[in-house]
Backbone as CSV, one residue per row, in Angstrom:
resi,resn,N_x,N_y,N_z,CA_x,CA_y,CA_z,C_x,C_y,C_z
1,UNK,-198.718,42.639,-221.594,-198.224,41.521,-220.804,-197.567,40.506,-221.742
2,UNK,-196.276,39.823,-221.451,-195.882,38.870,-222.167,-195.943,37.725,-221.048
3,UNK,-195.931,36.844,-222.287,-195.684,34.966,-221.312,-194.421,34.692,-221.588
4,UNK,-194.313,33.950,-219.962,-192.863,33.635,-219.913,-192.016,33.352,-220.680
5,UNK,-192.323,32.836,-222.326,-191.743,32.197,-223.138,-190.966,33.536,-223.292
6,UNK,-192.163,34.694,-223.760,-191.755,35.931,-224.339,-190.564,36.350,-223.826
7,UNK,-190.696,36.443,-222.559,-190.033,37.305,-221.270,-188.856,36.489,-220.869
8,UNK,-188.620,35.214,-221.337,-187.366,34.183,-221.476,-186.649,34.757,-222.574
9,UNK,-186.893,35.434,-223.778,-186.330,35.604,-225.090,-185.886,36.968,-224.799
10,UNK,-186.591,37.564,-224.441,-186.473,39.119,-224.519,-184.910,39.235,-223.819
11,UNK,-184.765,40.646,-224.026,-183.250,41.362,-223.278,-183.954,42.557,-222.308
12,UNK,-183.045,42.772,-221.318,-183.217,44.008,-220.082,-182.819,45.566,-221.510
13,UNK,-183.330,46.256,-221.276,-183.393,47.660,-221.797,-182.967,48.781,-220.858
14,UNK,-182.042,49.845,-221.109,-182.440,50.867,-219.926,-183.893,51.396,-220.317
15,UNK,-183.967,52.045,-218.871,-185.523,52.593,-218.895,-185.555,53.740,-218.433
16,UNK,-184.380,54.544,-218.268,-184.272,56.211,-217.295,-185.385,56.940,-217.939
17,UNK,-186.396,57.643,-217.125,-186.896,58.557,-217.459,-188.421,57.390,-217.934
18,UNK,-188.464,55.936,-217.469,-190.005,55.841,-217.724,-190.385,55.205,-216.602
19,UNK,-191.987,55.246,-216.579,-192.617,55.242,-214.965,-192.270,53.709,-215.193
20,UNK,-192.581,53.046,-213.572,-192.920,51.801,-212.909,-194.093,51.389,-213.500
21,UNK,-194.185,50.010,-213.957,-195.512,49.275,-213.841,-196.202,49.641,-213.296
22,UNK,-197.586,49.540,-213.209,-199.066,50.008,-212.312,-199.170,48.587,-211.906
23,UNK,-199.771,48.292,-210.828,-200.116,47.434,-210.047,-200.741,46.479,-210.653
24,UNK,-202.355,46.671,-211.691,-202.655,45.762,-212.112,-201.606,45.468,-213.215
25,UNK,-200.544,45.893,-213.873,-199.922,45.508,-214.814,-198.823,44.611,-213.779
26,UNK,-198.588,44.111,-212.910,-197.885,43.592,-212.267,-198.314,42.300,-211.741
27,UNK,-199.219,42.496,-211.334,-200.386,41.177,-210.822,-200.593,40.553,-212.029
28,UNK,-200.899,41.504,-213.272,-201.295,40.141,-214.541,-199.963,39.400,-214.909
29,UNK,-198.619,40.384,-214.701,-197.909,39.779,-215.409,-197.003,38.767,-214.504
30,UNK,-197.117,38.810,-213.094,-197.012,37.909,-212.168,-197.578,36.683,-212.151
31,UNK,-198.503,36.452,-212.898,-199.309,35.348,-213.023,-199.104,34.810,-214.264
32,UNK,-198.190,35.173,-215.216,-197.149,34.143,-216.081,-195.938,33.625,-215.643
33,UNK,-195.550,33.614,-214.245,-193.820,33.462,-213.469,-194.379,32.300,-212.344
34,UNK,-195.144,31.533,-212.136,-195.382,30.870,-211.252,-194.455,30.934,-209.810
35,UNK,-194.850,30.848,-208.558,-193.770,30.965,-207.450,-193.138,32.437,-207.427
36,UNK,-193.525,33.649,-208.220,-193.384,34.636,-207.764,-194.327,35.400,-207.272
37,UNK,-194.031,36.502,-206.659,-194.852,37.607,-205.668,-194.166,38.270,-205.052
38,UNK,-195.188,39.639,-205.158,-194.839,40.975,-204.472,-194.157,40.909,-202.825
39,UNK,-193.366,41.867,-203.070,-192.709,41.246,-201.716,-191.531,43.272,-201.432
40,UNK,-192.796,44.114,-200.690,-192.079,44.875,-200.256,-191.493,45.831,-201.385
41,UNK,-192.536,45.956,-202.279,-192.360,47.009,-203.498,-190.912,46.087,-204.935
42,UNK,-191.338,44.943,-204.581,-190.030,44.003,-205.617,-191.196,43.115,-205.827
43,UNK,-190.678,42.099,-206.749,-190.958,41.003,-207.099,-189.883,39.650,-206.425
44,UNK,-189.923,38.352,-205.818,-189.581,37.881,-205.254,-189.656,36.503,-205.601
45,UNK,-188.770,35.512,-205.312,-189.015,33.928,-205.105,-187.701,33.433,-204.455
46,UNK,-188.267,32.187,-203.576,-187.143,31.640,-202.241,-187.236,30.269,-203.701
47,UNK,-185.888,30.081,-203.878,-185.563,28.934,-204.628,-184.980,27.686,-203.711
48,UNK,-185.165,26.856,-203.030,-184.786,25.905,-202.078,-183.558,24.872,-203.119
49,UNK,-182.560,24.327,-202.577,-181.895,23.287,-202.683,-181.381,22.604,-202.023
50,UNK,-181.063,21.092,-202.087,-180.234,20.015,-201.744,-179.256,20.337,-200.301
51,UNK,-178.718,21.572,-200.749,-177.718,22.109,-200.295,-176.627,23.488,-200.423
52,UNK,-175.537,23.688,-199.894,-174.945,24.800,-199.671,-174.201,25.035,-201.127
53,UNK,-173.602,23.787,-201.704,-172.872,23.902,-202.926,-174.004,23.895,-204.239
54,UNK,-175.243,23.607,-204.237,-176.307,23.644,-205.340,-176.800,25.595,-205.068
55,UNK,-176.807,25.705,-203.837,-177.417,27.187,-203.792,-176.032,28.066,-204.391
56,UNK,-175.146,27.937,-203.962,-174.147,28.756,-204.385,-173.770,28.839,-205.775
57,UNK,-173.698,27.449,-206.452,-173.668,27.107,-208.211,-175.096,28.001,-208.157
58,UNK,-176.313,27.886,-207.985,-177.271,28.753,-208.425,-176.756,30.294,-208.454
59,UNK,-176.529,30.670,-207.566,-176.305,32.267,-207.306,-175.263,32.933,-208.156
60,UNK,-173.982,32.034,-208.457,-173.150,32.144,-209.349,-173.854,31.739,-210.855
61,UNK,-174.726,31.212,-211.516,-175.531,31.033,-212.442,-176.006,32.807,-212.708
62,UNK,-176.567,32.832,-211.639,-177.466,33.926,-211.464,-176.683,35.188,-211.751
63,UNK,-175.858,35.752,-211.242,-174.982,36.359,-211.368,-174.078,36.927,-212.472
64,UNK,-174.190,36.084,-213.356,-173.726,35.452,-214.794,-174.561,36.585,-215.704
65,UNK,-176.097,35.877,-215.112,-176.914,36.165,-215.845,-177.275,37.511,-215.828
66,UNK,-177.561,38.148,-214.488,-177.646,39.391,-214.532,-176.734,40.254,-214.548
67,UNK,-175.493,40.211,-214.992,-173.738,40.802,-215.451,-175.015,40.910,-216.482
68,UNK,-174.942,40.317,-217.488,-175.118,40.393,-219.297,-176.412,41.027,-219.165
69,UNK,-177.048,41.016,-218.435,-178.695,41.693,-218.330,-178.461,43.333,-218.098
70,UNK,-177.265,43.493,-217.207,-177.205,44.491,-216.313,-178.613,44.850,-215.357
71,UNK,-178.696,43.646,-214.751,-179.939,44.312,-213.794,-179.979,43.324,-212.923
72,UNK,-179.581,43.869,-211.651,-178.881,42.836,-210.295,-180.095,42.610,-209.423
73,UNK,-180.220,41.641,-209.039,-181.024,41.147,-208.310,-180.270,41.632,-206.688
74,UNK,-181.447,41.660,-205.371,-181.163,41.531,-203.802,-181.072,39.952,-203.919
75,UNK,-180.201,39.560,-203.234,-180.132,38.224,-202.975,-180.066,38.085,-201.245
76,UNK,-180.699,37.024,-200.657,-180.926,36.610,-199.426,-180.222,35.146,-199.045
77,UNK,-178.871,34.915,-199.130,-178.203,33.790,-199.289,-178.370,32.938,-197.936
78,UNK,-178.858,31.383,-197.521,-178.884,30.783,-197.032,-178.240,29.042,-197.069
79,UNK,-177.915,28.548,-196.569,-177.601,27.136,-196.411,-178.123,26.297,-197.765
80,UNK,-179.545,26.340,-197.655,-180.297,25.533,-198.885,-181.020,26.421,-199.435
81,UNK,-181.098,27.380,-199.660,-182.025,28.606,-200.162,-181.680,29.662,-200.694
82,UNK,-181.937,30.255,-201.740,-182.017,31.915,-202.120,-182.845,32.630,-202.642
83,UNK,-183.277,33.838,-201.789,-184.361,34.427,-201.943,-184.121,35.495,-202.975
84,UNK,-184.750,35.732,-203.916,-184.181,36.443,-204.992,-185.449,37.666,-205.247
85,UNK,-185.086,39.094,-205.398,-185.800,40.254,-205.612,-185.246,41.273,-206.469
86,UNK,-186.163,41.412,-207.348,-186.024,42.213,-208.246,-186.726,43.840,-208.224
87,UNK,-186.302,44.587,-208.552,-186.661,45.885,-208.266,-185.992,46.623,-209.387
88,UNK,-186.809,47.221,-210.387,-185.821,48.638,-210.744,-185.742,49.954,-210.129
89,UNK,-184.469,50.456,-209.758,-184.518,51.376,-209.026,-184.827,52.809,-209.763
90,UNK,-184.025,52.695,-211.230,-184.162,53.943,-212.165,-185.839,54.444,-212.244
91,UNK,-186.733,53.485,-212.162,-187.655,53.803,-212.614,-188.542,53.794,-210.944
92,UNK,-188.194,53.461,-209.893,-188.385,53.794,-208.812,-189.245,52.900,-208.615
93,UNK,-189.626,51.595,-209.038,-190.413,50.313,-208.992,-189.893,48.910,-209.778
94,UNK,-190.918,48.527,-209.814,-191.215,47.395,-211.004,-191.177,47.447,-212.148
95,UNK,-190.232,46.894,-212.837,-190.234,47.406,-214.020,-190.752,45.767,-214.992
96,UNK,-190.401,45.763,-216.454,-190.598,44.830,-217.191,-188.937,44.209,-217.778
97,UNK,-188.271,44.778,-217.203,-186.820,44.694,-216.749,-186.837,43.286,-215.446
98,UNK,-187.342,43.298,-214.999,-187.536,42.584,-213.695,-188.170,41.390,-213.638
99,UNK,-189.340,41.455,-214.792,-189.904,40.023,-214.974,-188.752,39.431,-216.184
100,UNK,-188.360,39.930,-216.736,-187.215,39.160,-217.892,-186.634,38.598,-217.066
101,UNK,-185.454,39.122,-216.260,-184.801,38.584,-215.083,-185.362,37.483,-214.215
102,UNK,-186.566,37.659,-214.058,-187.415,36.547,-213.216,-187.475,35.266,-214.061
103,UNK,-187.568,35.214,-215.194,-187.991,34.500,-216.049,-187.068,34.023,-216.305
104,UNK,-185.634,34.170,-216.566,-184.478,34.182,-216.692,-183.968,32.997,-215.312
105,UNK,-184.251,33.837,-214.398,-184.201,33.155,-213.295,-184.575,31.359,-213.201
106,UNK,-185.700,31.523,-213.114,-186.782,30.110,-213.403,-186.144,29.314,-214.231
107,UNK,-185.598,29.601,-215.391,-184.958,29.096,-216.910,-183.479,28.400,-215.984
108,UNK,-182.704,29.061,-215.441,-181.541,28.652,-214.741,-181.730,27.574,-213.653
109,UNK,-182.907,27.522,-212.827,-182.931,26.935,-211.746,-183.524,25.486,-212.488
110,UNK,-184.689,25.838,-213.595,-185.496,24.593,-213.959,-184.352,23.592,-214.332
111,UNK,-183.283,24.523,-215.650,-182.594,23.389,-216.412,-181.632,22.971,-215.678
112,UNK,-181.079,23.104,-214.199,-179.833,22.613,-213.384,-180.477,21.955,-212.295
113,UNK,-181.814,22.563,-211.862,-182.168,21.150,-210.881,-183.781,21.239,-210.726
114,UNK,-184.316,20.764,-212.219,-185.489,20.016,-212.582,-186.630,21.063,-211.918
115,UNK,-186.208,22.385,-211.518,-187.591,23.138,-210.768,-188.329,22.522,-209.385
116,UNK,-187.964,21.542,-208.886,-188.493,21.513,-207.723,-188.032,22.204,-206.824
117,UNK,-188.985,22.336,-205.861,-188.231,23.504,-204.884,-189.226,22.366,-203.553
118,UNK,-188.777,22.607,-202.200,-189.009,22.230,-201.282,-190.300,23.280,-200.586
């Protein structure tokens, strides 16, 4: 398990040909990402904002980020909200690909609008 710091530094890897996280390896490492959770075989978080032009600068942030990661998030685009899920598909789960990205995530939203969420 790494802490978020770790999992902020780190880079996405391919992973063809290695298994998914095990469950308890998911739950521990879910509990260094605050505001995330399992959600339908992914990892998940609804990021709330201000508004339509703060969610969209987010998603385009986001986007950015996972180009250079190569590892795309489901996005759930709303008015003041985006629900963001991570999944590796190569490996047919959860990968450690997915919490980088998460972490990554958090890092983008904290330093552009202070981490509060509604």
């Amino acid at each position: 398990m790494r802490t978020a710091a770790e999992l902020l530094a780190a880079r996405c890897s391919p992973l063809e040909g290695q298994p998914a996280l095990g469950a308890v390896q998911v739950v521990a490492q879910l509990a260094e990402l605050p505001g995330w959770r399992l959600v339908d075989g992914a990892i998940g978080r609804t990021f709330r904002f201000a508004g339509y032009l703060q969610t969209i600068a987010f998603v385009n942030a986001l986007a950015w980020m996972a180009q250079r990661e190569d590892h795309h998030p489901d996005l759930l685009v709303g008015y003041d909200s985006c629900e963001v899920r991570f999944r590796t598909h190569t490996v047919g789960g959860i990968s450690e690909n997915d919490f980088i990205c998460a972490a990554k995530a958090d890092a983008i939203f904290e330093q552009r609008y202070g981490g509060s969420t509604a």
